[in-house]
Backbone as CSV, one residue per row, in Angstrom:
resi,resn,N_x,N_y,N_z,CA_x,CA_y,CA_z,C_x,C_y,C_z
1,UNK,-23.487,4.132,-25.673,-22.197,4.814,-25.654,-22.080,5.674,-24.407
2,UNK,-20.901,5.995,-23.978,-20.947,6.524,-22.773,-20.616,8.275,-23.122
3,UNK,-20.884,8.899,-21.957,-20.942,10.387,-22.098,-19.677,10.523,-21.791
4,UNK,-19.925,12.416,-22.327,-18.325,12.443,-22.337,-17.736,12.742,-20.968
5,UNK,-18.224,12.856,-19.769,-17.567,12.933,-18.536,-17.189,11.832,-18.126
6,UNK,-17.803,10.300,-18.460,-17.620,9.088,-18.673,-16.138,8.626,-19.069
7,UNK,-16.206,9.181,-20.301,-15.227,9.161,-21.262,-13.832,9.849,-20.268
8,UNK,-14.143,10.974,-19.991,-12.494,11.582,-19.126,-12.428,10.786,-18.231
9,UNK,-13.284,10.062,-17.205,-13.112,9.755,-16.221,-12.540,8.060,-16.276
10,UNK,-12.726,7.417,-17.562,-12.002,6.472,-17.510,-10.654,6.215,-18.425
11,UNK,-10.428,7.705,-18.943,-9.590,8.296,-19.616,-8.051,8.207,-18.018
12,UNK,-8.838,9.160,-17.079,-8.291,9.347,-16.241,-7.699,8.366,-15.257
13,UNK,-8.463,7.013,-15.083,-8.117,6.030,-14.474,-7.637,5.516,-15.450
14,UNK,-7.424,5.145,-16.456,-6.457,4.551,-17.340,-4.485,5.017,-16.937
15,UNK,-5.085,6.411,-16.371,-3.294,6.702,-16.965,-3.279,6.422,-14.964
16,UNK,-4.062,6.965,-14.096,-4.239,6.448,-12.623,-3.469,4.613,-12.411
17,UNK,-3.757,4.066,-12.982,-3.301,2.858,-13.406,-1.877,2.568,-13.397
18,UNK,-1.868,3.351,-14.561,-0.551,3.045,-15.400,0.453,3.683,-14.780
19,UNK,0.269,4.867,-13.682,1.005,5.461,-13.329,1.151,4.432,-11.539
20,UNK,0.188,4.014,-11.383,0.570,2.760,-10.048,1.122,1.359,-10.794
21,UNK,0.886,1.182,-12.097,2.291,0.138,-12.198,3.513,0.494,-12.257
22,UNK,3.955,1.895,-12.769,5.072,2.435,-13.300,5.136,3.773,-13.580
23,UNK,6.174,3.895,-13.110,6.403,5.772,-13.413,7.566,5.964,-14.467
24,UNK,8.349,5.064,-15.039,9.282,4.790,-15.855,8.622,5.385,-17.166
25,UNK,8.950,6.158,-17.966,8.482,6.894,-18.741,8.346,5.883,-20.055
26,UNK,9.443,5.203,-20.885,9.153,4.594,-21.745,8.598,3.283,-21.404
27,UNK,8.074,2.523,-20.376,7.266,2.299,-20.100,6.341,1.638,-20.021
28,UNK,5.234,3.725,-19.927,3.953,3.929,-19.523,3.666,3.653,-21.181
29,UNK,4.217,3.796,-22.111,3.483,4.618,-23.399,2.977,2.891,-23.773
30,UNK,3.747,2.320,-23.742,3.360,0.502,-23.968,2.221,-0.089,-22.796
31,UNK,2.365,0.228,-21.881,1.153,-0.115,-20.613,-0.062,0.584,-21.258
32,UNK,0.172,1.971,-21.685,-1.655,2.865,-22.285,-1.907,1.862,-23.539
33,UNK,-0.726,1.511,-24.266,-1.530,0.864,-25.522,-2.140,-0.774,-24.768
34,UNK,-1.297,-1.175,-23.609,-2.138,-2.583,-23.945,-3.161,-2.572,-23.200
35,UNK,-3.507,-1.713,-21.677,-4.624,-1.431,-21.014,-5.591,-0.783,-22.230
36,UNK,-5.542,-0.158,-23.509,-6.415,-0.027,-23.773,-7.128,-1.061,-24.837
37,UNK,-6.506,-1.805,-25.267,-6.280,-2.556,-25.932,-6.955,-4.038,-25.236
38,UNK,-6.593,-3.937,-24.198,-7.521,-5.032,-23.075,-8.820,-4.709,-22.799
39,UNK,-9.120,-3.548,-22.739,-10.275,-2.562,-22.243,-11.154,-2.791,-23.213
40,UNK,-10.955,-2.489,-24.798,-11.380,-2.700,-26.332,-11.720,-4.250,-26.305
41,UNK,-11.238,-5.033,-26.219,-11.212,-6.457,-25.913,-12.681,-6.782,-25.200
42,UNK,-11.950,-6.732,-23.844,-13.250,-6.959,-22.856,-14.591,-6.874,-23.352
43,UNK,-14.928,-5.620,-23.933,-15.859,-5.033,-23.889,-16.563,-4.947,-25.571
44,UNK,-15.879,-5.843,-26.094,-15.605,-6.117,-27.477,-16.094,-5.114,-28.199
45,UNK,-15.937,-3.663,-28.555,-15.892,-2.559,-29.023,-14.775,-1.890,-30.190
46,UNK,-14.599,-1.199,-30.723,-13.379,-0.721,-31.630,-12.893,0.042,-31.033
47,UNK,-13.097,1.267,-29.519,-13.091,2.237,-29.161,-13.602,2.278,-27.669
48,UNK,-12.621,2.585,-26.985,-13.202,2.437,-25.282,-14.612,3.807,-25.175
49,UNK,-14.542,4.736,-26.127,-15.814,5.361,-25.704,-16.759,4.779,-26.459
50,UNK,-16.675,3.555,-26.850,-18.078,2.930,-27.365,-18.574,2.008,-26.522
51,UNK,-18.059,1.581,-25.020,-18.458,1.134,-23.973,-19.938,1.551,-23.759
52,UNK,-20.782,0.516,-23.425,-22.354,0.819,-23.060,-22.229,1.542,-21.940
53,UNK,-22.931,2.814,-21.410,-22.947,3.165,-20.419,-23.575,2.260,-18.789
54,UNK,-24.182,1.151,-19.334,-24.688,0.360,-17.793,-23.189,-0.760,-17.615
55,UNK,-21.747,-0.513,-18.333,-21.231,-0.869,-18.656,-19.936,-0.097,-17.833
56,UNK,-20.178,1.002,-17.532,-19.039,1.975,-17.091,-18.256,1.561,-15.938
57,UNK,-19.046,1.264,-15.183,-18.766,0.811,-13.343,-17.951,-0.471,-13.501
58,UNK,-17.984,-1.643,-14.509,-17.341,-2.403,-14.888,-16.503,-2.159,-15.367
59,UNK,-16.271,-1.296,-16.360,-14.987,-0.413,-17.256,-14.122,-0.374,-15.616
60,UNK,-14.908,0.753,-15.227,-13.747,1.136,-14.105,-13.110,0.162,-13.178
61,UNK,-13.682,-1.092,-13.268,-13.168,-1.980,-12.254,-12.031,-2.730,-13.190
62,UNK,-12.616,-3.109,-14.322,-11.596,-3.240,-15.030,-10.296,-3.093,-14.730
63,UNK,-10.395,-1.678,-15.114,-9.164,-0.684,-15.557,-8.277,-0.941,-14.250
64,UNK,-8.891,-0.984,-12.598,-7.993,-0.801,-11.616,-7.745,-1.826,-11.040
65,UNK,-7.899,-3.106,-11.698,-7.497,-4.618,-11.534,-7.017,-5.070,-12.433
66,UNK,-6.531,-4.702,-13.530,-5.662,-4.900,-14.705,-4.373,-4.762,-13.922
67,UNK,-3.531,-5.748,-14.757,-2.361,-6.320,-14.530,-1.302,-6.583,-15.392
């Protein structure tokens, strides 16, 4: 599981993301559910902070090549 600075920091590139596809307010709120929702997927987890930590650096690449 990843730590919790882990945790903000791909907390943080999640909305980093979402805010370089779109700044349109209603939206972002549908882009956070399916980036996370893709993220959960990937990484086949229930919960993006249940990502393995040798796992993170991938999370993050993830997150900023999602589309």
């Amino acid at each position: 599981m990843l730590q919790q600075g882990q945790c903000c920091r791909l907390r943080k590139a999640v909305g980093e993301r979402v805010n370089q596809i779109t700044n349109v307010r209603e939206a972002q709120s549908a882009l956070y559910r399916a980036l996370y929702s893709a993220l959960i997927e990937r990484f086949n987890v229930t919960s993006y902070n249940q990502i393995n930590q040798r796992d993170f650096l991938s999370a993050l690449q993830f997150i900023y090549t999602w589309k």
